[in-house]
Backbone as a printed PyTorch tensor [residue, N CA C, xyz], in Angstrom:
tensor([[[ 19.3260, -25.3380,   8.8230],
         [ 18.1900, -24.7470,   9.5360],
         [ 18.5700, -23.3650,  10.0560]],

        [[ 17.6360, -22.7180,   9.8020],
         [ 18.1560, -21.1050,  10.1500],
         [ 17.9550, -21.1490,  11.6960]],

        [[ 18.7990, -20.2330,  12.4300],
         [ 18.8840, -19.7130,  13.8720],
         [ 17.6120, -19.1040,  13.8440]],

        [[ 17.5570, -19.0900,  15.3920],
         [ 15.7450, -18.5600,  16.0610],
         [ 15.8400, -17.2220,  15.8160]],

        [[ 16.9660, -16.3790,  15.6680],
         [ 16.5520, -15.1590,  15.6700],
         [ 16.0330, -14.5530,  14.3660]],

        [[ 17.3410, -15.5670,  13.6600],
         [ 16.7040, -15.2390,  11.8030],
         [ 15.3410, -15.4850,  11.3630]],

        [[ 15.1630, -16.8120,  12.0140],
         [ 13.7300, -17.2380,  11.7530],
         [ 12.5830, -16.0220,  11.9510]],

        [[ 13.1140, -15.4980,  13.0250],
         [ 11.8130, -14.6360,  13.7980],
         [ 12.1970, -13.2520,  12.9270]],

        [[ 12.8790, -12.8590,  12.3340],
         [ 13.0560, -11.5490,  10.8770],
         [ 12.9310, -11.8790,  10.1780]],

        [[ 12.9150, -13.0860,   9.5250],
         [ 12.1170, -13.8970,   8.2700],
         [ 10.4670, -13.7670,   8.2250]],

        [[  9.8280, -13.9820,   9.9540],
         [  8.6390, -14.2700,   9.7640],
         [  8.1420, -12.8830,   9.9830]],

        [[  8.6710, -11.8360,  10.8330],
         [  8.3990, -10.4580,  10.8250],
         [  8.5300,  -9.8410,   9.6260]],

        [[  9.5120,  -9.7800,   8.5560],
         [  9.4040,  -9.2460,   7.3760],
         [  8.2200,  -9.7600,   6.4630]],

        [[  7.6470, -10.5490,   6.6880],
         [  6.5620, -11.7130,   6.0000],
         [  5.3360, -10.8890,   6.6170]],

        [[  5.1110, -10.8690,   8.1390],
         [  4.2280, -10.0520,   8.2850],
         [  4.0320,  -8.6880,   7.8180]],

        [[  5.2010,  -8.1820,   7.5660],
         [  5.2400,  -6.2360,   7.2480],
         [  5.1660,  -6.1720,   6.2410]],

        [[  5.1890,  -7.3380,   5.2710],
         [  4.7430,  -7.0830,   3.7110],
         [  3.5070,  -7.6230,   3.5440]],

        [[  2.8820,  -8.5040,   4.0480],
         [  1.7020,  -9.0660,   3.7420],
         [  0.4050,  -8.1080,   4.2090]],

        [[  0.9570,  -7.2360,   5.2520],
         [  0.3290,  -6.3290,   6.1310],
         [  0.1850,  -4.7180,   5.4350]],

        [[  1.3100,  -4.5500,   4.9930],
         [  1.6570,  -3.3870,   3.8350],
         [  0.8030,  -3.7840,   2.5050]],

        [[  0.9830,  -4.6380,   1.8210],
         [  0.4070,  -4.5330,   0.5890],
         [ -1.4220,  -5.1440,   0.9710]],

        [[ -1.5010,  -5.6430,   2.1310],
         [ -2.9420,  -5.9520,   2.3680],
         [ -3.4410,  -3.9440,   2.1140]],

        [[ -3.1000,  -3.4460,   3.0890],
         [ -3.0260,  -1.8940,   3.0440],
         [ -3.0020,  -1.4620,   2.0510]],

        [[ -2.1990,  -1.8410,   1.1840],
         [ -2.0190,  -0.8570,  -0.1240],
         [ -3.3030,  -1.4920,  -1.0270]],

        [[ -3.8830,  -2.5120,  -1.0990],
         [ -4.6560,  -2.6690,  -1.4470],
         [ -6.2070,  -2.4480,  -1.2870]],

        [[ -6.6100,  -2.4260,   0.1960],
         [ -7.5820,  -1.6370,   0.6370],
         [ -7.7370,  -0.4500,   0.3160]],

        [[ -6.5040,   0.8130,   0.3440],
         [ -6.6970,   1.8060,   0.3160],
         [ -6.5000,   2.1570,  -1.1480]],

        [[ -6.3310,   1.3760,  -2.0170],
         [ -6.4740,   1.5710,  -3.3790],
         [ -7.7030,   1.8420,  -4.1800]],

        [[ -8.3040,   0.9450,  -3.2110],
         [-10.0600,   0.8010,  -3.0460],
         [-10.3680,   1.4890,  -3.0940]],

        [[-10.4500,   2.1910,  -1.6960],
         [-11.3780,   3.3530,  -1.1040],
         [-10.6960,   4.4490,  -1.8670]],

        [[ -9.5730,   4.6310,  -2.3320],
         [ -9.6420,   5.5680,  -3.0640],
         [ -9.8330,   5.7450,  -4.3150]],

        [[ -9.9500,   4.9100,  -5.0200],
         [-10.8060,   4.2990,  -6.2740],
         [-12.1820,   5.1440,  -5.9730]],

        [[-12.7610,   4.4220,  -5.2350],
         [-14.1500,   4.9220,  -4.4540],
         [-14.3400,   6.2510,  -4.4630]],

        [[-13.5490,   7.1430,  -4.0590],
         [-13.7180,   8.3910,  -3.6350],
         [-13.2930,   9.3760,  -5.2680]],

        [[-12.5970,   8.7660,  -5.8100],
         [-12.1710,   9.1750,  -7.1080],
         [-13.6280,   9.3810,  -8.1490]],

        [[-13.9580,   7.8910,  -7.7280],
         [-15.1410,   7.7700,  -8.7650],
         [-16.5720,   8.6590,  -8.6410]],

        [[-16.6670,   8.6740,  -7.2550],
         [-17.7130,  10.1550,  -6.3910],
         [-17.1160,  11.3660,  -7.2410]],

        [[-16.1220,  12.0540,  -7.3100],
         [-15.3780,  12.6380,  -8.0090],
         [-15.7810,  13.2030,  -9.4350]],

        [[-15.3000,  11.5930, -10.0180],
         [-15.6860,  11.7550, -11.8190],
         [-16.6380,  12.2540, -11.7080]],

        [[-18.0700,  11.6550, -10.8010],
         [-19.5120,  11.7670, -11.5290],
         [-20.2080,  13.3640, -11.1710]],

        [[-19.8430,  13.7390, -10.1990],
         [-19.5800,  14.7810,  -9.7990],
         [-19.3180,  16.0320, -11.1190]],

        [[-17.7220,  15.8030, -11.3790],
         [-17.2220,  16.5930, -13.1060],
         [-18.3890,  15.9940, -13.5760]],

        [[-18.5250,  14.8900, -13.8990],
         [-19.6790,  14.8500, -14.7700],
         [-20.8560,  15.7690, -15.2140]],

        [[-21.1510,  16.0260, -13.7260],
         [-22.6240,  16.4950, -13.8570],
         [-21.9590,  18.2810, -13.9730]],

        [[-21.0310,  18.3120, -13.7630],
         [-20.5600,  20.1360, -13.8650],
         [-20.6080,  20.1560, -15.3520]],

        [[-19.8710,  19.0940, -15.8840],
         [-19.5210,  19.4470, -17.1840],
         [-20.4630,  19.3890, -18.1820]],

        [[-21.7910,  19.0630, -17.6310],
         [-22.6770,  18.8840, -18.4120],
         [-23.2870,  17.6110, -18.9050]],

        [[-21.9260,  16.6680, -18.6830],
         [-22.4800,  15.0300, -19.2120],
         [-23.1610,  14.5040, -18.5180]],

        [[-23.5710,  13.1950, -19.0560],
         [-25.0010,  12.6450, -18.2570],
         [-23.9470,  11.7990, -17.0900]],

        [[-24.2720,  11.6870, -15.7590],
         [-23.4610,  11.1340, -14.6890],
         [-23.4130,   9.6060, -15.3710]],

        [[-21.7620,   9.1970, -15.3810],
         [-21.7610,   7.7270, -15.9790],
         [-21.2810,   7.7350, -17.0570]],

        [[-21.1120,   8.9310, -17.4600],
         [-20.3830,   8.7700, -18.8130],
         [-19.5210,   8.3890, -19.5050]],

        [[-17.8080,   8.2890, -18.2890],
         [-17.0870,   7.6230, -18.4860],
         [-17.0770,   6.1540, -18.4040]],

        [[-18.0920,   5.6930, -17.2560],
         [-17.8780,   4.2650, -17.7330],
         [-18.4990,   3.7030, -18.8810]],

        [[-19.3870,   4.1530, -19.4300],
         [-20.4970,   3.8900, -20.6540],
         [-19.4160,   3.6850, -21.4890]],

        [[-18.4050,   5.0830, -21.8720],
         [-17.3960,   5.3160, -22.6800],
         [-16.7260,   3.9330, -22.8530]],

        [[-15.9180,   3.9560, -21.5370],
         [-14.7180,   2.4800, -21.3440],
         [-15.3030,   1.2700, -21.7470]],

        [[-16.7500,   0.7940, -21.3430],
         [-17.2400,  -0.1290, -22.0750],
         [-17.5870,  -0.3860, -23.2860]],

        [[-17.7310,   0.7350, -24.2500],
         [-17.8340,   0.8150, -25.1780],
         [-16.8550,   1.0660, -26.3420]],

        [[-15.4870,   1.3640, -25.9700],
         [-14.6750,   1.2130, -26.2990],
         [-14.0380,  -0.2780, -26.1910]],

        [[-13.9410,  -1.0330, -25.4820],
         [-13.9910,  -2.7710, -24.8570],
         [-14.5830,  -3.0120, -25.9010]],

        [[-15.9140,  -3.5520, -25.9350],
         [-16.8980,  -4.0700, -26.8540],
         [-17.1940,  -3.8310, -27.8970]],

        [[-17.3820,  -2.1530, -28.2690],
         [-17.2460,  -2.1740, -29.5270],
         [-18.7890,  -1.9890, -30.1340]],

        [[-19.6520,  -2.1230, -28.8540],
         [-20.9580,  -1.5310, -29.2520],
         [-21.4000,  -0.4410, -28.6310]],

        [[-22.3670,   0.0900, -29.2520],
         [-23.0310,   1.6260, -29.5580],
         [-24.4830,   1.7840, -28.7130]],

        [[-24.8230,   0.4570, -27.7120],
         [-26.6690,   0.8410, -26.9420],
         [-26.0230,  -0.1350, -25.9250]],

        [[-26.1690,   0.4940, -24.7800],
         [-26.4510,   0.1890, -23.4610],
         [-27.4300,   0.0890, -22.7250]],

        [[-27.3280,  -0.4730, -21.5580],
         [-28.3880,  -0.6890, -20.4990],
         [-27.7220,   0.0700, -19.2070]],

        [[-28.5540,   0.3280, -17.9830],
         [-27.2700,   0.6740, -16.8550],
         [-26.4570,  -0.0910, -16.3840]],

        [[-26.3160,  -0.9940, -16.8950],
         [-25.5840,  -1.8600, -16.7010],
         [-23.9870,  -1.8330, -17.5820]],

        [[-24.3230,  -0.9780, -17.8760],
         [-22.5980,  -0.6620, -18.3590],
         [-22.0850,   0.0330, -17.5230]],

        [[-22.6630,   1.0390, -16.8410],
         [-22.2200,   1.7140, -15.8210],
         [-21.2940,   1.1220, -14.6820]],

        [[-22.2500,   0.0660, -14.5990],
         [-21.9840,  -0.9790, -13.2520],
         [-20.4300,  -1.3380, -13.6930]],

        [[-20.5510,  -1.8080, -14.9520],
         [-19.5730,  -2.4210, -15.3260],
         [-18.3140,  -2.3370, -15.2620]],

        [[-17.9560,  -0.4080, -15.9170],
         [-17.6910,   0.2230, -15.7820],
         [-16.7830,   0.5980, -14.1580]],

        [[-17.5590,   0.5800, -13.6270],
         [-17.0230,   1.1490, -12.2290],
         [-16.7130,  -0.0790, -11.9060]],

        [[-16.9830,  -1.3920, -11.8990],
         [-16.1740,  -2.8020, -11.2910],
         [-14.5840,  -2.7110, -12.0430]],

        [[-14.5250,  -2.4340, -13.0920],
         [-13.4370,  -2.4910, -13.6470],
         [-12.2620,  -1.3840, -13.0890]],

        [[-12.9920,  -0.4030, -12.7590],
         [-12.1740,   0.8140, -12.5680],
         [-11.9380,   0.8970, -10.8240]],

        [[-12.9960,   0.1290, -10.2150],
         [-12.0320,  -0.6050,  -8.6860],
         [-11.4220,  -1.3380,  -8.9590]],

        [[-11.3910,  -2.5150,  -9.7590],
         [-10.5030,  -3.4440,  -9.6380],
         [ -9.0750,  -2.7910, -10.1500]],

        [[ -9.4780,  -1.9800, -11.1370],
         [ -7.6990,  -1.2070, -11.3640],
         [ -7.5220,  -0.6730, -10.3860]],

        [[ -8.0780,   0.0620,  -9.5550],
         [ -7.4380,   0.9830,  -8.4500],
         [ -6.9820,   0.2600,  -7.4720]],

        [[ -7.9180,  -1.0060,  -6.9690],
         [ -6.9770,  -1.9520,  -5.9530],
         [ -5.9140,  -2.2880,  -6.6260]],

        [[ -5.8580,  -2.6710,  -7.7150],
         [ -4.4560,  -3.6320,  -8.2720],
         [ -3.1830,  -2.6480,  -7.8320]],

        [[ -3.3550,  -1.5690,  -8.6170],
         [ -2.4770,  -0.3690,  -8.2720],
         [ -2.1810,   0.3460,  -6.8250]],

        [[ -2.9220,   0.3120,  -6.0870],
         [ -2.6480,   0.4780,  -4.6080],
         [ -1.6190,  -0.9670,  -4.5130]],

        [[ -1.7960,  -2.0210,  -4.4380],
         [ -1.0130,  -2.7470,  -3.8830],
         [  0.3600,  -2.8730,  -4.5000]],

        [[  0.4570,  -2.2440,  -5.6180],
         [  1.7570,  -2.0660,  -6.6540],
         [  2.6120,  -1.2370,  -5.8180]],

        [[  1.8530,  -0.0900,  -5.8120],
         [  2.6130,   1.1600,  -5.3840],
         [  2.7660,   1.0320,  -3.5960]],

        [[  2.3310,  -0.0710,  -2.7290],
         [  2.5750,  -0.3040,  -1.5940],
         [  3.7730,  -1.2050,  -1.6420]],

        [[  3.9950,  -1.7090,  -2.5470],
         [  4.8680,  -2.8140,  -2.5830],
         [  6.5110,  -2.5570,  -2.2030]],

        [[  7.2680,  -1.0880,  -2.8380],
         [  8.4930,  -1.0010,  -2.8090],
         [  8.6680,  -0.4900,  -0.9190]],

        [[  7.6040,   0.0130,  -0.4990],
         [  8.0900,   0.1110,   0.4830],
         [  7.6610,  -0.7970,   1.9520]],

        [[  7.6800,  -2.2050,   1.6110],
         [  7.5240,  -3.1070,   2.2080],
         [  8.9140,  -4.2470,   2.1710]],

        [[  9.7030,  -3.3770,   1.7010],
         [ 11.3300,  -4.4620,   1.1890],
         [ 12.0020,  -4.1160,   2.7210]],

        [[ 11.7430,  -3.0370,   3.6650],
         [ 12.1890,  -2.8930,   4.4570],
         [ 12.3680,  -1.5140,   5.4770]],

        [[ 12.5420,  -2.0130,   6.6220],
         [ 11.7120,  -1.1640,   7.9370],
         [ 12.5670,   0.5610,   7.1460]],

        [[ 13.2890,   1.0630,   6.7380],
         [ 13.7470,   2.1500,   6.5030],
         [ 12.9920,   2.7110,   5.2010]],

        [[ 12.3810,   1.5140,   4.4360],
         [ 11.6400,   1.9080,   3.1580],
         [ 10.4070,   2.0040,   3.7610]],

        [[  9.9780,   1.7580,   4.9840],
         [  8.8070,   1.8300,   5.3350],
         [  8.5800,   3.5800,   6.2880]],

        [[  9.9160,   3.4620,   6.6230],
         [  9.4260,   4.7480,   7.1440],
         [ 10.0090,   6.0920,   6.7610]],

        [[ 10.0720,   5.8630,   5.2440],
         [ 10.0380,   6.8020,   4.6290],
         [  8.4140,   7.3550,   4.0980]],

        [[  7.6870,   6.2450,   3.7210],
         [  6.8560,   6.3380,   3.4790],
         [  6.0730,   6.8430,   4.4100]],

        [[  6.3210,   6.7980,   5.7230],
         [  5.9140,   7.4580,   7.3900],
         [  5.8830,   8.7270,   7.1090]],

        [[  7.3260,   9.0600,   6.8220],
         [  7.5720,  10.8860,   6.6600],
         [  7.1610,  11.4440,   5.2820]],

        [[  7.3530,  10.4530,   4.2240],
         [  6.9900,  11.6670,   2.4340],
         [  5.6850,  10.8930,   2.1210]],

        [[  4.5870,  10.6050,   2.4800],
         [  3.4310,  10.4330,   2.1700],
         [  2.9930,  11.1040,   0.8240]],

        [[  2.4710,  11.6410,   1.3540],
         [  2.1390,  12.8110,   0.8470],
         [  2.4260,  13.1080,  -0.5090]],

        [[  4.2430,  13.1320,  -0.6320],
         [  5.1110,  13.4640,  -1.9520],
         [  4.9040,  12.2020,  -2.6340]],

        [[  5.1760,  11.4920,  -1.7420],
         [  5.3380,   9.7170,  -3.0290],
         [  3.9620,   9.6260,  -3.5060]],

        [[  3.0750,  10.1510,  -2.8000],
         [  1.1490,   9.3260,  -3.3920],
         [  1.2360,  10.7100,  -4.5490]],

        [[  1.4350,  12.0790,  -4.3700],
         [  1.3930,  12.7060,  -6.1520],
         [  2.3960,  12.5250,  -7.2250]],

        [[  3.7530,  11.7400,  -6.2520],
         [  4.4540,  11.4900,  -7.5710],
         [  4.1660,  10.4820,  -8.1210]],

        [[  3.2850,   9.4340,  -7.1650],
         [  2.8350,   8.0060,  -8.0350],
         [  1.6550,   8.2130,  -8.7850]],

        [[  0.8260,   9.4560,  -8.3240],
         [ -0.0840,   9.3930,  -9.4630],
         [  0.4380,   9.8410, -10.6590]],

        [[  1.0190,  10.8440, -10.6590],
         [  1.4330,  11.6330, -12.0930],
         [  2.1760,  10.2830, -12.7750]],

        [[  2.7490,   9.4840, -12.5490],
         [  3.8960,   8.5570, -13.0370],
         [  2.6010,   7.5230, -13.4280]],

        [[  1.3900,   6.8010, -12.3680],
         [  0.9370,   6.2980, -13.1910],
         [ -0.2660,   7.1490, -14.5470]],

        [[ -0.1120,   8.4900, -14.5370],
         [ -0.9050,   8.9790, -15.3320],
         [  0.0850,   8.8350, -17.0600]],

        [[  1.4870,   9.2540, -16.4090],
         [  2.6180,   9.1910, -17.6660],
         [  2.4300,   8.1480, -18.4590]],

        [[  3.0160,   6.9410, -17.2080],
         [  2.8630,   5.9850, -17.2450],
         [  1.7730,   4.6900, -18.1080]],

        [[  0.9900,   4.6710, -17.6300],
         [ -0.5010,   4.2030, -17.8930],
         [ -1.4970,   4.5210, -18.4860]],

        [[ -2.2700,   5.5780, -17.7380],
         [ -3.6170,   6.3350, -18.6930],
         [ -3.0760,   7.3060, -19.5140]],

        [[ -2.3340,   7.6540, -19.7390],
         [ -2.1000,   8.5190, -21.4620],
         [ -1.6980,   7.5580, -22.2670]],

        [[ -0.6050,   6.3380, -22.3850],
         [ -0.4120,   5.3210, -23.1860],
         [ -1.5360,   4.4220, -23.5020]],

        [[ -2.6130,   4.4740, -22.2740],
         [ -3.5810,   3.4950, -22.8410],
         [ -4.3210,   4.7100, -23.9210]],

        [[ -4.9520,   5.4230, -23.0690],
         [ -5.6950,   6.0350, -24.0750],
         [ -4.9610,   6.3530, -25.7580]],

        [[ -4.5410,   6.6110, -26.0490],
         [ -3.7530,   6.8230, -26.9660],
         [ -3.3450,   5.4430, -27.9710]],

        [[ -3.1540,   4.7630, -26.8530],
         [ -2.4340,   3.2820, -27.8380],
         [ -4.1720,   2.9330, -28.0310]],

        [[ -4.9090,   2.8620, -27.6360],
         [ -5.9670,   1.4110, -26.9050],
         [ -7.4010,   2.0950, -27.1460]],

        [[ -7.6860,   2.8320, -26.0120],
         [ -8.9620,   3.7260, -25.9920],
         [ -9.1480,   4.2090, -27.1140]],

        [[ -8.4650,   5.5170, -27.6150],
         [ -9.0140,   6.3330, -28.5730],
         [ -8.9580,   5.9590, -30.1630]],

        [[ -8.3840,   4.7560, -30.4430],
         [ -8.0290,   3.5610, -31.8940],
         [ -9.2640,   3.0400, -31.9480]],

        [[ -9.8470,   2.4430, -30.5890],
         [-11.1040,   1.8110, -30.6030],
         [-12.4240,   2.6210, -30.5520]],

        [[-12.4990,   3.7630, -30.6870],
         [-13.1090,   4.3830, -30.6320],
         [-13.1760,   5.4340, -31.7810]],

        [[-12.2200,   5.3800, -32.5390],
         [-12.5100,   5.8410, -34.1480],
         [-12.6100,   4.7580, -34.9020]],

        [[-12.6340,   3.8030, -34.5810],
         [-12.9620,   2.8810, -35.5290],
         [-14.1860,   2.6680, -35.5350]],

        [[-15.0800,   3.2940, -34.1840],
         [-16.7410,   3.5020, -34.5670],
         [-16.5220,   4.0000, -35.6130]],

        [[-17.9190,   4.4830, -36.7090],
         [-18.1690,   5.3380, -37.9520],
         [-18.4320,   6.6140, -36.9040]],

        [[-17.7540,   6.9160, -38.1530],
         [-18.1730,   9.1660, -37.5860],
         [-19.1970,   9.4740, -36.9980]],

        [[-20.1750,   8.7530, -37.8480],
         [-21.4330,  10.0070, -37.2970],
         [-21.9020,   9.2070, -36.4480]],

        [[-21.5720,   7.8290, -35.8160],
         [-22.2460,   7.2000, -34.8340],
         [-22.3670,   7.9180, -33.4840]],

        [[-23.2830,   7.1360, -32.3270],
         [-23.9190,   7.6560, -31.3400],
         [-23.1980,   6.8250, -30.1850]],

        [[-23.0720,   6.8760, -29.2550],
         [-22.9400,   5.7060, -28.3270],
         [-24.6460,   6.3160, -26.7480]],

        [[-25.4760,   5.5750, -27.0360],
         [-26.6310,   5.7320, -26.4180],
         [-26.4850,   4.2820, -24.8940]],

        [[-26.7710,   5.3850, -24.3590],
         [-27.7640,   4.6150, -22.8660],
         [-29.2780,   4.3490, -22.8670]],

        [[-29.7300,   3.0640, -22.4640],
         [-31.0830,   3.2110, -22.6140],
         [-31.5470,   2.6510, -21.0250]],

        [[-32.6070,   3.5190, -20.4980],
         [-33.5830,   2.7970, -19.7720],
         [-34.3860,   1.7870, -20.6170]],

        [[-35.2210,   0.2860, -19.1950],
         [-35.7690,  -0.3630, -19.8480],
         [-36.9320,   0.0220, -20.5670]],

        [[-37.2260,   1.7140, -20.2410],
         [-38.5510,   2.0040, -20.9770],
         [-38.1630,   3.1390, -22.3030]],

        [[-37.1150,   3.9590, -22.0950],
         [-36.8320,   4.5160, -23.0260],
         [-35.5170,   5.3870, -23.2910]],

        [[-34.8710,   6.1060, -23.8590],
         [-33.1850,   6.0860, -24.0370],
         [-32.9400,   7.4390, -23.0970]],

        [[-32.0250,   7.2630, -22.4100],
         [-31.6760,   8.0220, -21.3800],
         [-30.7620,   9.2170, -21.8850]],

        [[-30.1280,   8.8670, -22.6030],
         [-28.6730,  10.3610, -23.3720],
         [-28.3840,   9.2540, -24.4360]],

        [[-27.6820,  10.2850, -25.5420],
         [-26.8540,  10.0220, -26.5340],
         [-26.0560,  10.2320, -26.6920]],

        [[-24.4610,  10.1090, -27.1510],
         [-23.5430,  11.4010, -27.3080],
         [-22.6260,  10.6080, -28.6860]],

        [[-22.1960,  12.0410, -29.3970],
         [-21.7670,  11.2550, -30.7810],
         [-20.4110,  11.0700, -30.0320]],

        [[-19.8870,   9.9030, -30.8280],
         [-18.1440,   9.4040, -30.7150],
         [-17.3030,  10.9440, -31.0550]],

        [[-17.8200,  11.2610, -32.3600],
         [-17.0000,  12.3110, -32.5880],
         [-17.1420,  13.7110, -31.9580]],

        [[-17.9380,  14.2200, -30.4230],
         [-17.6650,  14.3110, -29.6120],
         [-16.8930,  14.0560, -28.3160]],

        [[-16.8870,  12.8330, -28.1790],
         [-16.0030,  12.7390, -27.1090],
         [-14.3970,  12.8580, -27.6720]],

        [[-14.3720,  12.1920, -29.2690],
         [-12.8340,  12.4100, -29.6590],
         [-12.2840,  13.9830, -29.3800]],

        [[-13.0520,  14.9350, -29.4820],
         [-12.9180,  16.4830, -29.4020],
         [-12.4870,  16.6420, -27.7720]],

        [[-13.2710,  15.8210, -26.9820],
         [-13.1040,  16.3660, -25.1860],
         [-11.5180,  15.6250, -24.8720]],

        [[-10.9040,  14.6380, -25.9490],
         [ -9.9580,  13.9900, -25.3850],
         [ -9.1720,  14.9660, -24.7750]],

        [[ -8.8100,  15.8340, -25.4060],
         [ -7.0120,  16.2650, -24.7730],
         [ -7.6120,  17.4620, -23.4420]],

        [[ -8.8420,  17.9420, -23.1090],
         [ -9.4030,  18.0440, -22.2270],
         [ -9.2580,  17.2050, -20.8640]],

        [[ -9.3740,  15.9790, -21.5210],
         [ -9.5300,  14.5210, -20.5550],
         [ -8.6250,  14.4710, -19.9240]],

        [[ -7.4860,  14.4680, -21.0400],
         [ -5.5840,  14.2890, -20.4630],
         [ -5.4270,  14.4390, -19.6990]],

        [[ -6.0570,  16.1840, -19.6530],
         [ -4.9160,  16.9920, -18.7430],
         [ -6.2020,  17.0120, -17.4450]],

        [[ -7.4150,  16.6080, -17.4500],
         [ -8.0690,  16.3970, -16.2150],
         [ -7.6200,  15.1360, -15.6970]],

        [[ -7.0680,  14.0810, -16.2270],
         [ -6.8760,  12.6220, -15.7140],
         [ -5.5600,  12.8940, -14.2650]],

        [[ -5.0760,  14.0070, -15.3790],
         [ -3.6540,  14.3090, -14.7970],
         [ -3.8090,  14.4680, -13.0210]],

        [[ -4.8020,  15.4350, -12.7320],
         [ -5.1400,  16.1020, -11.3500],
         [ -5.9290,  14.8280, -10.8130]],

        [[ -6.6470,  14.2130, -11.1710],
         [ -7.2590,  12.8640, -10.6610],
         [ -6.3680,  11.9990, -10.3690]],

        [[ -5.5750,  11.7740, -11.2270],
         [ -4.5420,  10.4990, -10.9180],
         [ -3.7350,  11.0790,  -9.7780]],

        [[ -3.4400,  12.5700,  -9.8170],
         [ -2.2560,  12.5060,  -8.3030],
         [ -3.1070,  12.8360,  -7.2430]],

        [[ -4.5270,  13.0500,  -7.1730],
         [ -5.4140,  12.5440,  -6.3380],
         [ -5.2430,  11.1920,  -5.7790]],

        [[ -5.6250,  10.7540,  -6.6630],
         [ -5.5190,   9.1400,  -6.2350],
         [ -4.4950,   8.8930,  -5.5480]],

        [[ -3.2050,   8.6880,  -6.4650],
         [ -1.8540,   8.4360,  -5.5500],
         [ -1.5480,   9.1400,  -3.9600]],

        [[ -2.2490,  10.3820,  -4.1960],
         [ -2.2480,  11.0880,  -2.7410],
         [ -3.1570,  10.1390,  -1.8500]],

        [[ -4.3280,  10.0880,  -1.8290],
         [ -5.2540,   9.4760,  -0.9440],
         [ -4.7840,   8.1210,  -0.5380]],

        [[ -4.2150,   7.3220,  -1.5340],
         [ -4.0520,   5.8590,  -1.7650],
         [ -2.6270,   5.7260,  -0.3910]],

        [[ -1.6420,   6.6490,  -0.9740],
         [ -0.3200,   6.1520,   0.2180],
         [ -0.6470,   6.8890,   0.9440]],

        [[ -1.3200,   8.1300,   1.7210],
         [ -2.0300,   8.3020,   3.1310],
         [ -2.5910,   7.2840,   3.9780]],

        [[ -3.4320,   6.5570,   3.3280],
         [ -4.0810,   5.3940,   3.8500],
         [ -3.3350,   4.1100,   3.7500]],

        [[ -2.3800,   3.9030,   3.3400],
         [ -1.8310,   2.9210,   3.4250],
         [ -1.0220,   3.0440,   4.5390]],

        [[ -0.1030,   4.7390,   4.7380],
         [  0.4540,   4.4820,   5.7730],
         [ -0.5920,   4.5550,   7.1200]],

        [[ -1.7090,   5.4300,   7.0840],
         [ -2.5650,   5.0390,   8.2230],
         [ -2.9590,   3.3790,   8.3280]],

        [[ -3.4150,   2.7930,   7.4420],
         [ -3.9440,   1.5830,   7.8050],
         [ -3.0480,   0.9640,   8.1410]],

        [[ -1.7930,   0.4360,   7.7880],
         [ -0.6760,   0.2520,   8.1300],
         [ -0.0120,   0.1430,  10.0240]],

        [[  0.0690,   1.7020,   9.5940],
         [  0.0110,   1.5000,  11.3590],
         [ -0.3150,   1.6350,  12.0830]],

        [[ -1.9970,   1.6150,  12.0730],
         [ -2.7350,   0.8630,  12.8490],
         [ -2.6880,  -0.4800,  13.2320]],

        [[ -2.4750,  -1.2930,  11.8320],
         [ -2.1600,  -2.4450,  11.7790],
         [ -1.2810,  -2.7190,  13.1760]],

        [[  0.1260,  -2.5930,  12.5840],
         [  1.2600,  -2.7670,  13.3790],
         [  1.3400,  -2.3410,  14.9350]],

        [[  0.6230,  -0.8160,  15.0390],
         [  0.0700,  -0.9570,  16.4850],
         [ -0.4290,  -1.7580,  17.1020]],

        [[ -1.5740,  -2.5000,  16.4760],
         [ -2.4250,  -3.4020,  17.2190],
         [ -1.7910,  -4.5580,  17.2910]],

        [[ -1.0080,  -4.9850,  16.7500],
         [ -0.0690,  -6.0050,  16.4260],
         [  0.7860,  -6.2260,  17.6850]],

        [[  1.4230,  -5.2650,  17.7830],
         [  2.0600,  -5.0820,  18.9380],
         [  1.1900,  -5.1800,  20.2100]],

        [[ -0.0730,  -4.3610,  20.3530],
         [ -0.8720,  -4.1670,  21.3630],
         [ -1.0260,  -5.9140,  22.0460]],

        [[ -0.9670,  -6.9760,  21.3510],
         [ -1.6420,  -7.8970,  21.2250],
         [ -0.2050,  -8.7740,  21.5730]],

        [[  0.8710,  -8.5210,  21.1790],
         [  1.9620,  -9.1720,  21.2470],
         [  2.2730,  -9.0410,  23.1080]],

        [[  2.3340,  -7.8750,  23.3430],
         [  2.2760,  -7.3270,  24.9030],
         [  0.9940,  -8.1060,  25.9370]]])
């Protein structure tokens, strides 16, 4: 049986990780969230119809060419649920312990753009490349991938357009993703210790 004191750094380290990656996961969210305000935003600068990327991602998935807005939806559920998953990833190493935690106190900032660029290295250039853009020439050339309202078709855009905007995409994913990573470990260390403040507040 472990001693009372061990016990009680057993159950405190239990709290500072469950509390940390709760954090890293919230703020994976909201910055998911704020990312995606973002895309639609480029969107509408760049000329595309707002939604475009998720239309895209679903249609690359499935493998069909006419939508409803409901791909959109779809679309963006998928692309929070990656951004939480990944907030709580990248909260994770520094929840092993109080000196890994307060590093993350002082280089915020540095670790959330080096984790985006790493998951951009990482992740969205290998997918796209391995995954996305395979499934998406394997449409036919001259195909369309269309949105439709229930009364009549909202935009069109050929496949072999968007294959042309890819390496465009890349190097925009690039500045988004260390967005993300920036926003994501800011808020983790704010939510965080708030957390642990109140924690304490309450312990007193």
């Amino acid at each position: 049986m472990l001693p009372r004191s061990s016990a009680r750094k057993v159950v405190e380290s239990g709290k500072r990780y469950g509390t940390l990656l709760g954090s890293g996961a919230a703020s994976g969210l909201i910055a998911s969230l704020a990312l995606s305000a973002l895309m639609l935003l480029a969107e509408r600068v760049a000329g595309l119809p707002v939604g475009t990327f998720y239309i895209v991602l679903v249609s690359a998935v499935t493998q069909a060419t006419d939508y409803g807005m409901s791909a959109i939806a779809q679309g963006l559920m998928l692309h929070l649920a990656a951004g939480t998953a990944l907030g709580l990833v990248m909260s994770a190493p520094f929840a092993v312990s109080r000196r890994a935690y307060s590093l993350l106190g002082r280089f915020a900032p540095g670790f959330g753009l080096g984790a985006g660029a790493l998951i951009w290295a990482a992740l969205f250039v290998p997918v796209t490349f391995g995954i996305m853009m395979p499934l998406l020439q394997s449409h036919d050339g001259q195909s369309v991938i269309s949105q439709r309202a229930p009364d009549s078709k909202l935009f069109q855009v050929a496949v072999s357009d968007l294959l042309a905007m890819m390496d465009r995409v890349i190097y925009t994913a690039l500045a988004f993703n260390m967005l993300y990573g920036l926003v994501a470990l800011i808020l983790t260390r704010s939510l965080s210790g708030a957390l642990f403040g109140r924690r304490k507040q309450v312990i007193l």
